[in-house]
Backbone as JSON, one array per atom type, in Angstrom:
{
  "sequence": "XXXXXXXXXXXXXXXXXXXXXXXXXXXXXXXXXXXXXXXXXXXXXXXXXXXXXXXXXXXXXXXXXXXXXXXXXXXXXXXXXXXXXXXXXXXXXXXXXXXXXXXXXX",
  "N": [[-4.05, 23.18, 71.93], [-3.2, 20.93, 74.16], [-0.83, 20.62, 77.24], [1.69, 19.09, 78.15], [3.21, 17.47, 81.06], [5.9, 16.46, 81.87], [6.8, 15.08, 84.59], [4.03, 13.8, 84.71], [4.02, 11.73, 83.44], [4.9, 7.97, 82.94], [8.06, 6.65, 83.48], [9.75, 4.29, 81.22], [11.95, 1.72, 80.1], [12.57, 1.04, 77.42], [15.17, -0.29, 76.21], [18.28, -1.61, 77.07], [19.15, 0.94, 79.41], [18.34, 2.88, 77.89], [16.11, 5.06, 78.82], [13.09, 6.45, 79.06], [10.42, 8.6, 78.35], [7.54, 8.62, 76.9], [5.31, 10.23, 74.14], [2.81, 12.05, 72.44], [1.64, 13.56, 69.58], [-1.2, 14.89, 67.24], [-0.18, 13.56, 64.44], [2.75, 13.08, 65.29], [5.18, 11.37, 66.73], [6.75, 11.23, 70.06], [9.71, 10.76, 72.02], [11.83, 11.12, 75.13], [14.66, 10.67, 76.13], [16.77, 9.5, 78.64], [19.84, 8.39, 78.58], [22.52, 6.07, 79.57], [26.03, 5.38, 79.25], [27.52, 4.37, 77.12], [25.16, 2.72, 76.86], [23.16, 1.44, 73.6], [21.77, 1.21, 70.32], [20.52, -0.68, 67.99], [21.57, -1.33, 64.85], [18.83, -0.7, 62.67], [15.97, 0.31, 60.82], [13.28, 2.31, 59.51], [9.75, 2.74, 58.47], [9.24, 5.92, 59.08], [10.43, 9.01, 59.46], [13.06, 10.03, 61.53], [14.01, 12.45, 63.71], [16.51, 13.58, 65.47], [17.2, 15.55, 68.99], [20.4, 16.3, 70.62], [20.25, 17.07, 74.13], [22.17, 16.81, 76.19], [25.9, 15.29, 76.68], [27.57, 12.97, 74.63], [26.77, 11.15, 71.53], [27.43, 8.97, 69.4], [26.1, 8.52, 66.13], [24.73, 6.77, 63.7], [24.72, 6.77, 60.15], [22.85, 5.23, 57.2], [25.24, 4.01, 57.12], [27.35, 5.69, 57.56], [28.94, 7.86, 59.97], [28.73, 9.52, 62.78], [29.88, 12.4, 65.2], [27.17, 13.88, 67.78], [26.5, 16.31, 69.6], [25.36, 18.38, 72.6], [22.88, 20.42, 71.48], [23.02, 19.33, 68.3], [21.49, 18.33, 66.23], [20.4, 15.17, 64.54], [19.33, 14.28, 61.44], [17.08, 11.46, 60.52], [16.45, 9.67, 57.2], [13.19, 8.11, 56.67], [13.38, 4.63, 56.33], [16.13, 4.59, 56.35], [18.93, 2.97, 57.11], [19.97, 2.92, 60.31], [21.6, 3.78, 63.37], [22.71, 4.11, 67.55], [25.06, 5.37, 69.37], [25.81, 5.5, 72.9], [28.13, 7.67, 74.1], [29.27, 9.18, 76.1], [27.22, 9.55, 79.31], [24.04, 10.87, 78.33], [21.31, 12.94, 77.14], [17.96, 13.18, 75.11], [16.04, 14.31, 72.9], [13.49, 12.72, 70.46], [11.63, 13.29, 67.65], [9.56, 11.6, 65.46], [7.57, 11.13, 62.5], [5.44, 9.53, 60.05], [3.32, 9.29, 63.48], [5.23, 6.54, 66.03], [3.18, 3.98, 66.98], [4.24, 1.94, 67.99], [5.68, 2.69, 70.49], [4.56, 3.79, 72.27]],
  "CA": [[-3.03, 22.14, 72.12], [-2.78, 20.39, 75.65], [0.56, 21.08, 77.63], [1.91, 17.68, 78.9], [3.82, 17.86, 81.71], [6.78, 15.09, 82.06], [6.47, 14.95, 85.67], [3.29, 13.09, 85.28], [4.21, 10.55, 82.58], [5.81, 7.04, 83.3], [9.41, 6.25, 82.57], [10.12, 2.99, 80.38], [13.14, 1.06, 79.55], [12.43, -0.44, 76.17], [16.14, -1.27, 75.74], [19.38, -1.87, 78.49], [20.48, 2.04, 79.57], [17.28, 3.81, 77.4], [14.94, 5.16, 80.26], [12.31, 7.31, 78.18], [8.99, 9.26, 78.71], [6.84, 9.04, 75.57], [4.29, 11.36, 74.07], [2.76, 12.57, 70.83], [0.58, 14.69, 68.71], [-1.79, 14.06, 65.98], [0.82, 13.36, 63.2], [4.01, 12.57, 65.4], [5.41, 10.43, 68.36], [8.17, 11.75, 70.89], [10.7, 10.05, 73.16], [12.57, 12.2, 75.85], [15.42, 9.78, 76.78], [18.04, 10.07, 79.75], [20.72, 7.77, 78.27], [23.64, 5.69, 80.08], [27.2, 5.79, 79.11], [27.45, 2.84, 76.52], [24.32, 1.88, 75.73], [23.39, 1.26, 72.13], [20.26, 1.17, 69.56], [21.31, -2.02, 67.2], [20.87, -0.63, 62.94], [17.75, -1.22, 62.32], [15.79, 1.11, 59.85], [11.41, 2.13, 59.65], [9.12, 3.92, 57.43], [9.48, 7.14, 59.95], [11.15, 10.21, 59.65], [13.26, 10.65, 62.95], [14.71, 13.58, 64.29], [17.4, 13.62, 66.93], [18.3, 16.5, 69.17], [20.8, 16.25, 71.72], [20.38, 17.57, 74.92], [23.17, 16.67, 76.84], [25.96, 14.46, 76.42], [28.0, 12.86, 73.39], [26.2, 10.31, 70.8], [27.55, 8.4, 68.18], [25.27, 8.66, 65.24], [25.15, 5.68, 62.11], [22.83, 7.12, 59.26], [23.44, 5.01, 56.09], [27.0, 3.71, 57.15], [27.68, 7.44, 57.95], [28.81, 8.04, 61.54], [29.24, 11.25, 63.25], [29.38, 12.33, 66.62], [26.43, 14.51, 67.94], [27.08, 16.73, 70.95], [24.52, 19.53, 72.98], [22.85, 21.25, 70.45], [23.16, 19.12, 67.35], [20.26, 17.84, 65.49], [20.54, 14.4, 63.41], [17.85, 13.82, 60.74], [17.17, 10.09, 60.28], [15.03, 9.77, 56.61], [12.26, 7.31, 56.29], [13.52, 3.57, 55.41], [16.77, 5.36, 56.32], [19.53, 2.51, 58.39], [20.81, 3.72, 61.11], [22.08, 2.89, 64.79], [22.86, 5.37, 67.75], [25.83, 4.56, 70.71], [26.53, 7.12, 74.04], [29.92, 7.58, 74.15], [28.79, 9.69, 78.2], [25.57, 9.81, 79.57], [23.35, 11.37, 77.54], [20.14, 13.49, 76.95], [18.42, 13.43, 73.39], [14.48, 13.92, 72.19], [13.44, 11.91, 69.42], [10.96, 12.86, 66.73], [9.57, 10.81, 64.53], [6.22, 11.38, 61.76], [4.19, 9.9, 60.95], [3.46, 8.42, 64.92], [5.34, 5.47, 66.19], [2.47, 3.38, 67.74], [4.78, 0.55, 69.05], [6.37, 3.73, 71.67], [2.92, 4.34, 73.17]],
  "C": [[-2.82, 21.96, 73.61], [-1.65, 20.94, 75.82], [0.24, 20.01, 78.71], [2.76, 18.04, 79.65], [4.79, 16.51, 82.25], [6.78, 14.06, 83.06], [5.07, 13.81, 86.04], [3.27, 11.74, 84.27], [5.59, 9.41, 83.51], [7.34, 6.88, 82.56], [9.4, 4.92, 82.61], [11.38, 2.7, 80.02], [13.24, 0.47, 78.2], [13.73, -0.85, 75.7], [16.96, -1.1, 77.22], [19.65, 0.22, 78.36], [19.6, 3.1, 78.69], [16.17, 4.17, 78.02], [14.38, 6.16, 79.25], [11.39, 7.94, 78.8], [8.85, 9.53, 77.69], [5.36, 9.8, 75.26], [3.78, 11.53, 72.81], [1.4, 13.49, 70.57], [-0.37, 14.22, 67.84], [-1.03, 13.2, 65.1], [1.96, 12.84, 64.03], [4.04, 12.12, 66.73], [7.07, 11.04, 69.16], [8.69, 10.99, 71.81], [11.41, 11.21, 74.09], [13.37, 11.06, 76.62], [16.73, 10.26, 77.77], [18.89, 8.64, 78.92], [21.98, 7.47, 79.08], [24.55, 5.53, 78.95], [27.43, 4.64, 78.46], [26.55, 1.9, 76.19], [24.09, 2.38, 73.94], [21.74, 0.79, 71.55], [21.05, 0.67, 68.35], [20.94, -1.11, 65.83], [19.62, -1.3, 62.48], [17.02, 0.12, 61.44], [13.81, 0.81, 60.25], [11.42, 3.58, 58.65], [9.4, 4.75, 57.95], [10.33, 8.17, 59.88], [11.03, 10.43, 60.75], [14.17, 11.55, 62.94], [15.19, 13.47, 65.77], [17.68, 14.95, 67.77], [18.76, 16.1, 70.49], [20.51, 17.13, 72.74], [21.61, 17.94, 75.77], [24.23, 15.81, 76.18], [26.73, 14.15, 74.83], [27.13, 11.35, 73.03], [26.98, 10.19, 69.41], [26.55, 8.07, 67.31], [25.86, 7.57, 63.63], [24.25, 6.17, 61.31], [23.5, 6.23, 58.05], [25.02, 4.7, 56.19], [27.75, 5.12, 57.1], [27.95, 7.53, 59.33], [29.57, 9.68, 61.49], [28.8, 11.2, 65.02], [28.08, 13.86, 67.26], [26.41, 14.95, 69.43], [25.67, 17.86, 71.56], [24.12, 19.98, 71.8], [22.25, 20.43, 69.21], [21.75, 18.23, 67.04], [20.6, 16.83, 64.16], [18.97, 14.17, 63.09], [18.03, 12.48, 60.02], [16.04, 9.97, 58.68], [14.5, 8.36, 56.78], [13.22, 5.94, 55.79], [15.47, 3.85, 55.6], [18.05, 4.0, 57.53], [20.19, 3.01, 59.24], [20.92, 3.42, 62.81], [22.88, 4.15, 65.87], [23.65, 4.62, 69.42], [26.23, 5.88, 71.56], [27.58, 6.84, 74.34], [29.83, 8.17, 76.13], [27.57, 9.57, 77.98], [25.19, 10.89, 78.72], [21.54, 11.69, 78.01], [19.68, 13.71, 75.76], [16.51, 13.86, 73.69], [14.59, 13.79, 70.98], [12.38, 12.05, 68.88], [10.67, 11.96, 65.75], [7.96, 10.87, 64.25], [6.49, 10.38, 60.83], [4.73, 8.74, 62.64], [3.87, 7.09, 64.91], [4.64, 4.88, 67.17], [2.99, 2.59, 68.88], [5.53, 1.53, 70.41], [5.5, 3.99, 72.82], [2.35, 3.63, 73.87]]
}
């Protein structure tokens, strides 16, 4: 297994306040996002099983008209087909699994 090193990957914006560095494996696709203080990821839903963990930082979490707040530490699991929508209450730190690979990240 390679060992990627962050340092040499580009950072991307694909929304307002979501600066990323993406990556993946055979089977899965990763995000490593630095997050500003009020941005927002609209409810939108995909085949994909994603996995959240916070790094830093508080996140408002929508799974299924479910909200919760997700702090250091906490790990939300998004399923497959699954709606859901994700707002930073502070700056924020998260990585973002998701199997199988999301192509459109890459």
């Amino acid at each position: 297994m390679p060992i990627l090193d962050p340092a040499h990957m580009k950072t991307r914006e694909p929304l307002p306040g979501w600066k990323g560095r993406f990556w993946r494996s055979e089977t899965m696709s990763f995000a490593h996002y630095a997050i500003s203080a009020g941005a927002s990821i609209h409810e939108h839903h995909h085949p994909h099983e994603e996995v959240w963990t916070v790094i830093e930082g508080q996140l408002e979490v929508t799974i299924d008209g479910q909200t919760q707040l997700a702090g250091p530490g906490v790990v939300a699991v998004v399923p497959p087909n699954a709606r859901h929508s994700v707002r930073a209450l502070s700056e924020a730190t998260a990585v973002i699994a998701n199997h199988p690979v999301r192509h459109e990240f890459l």
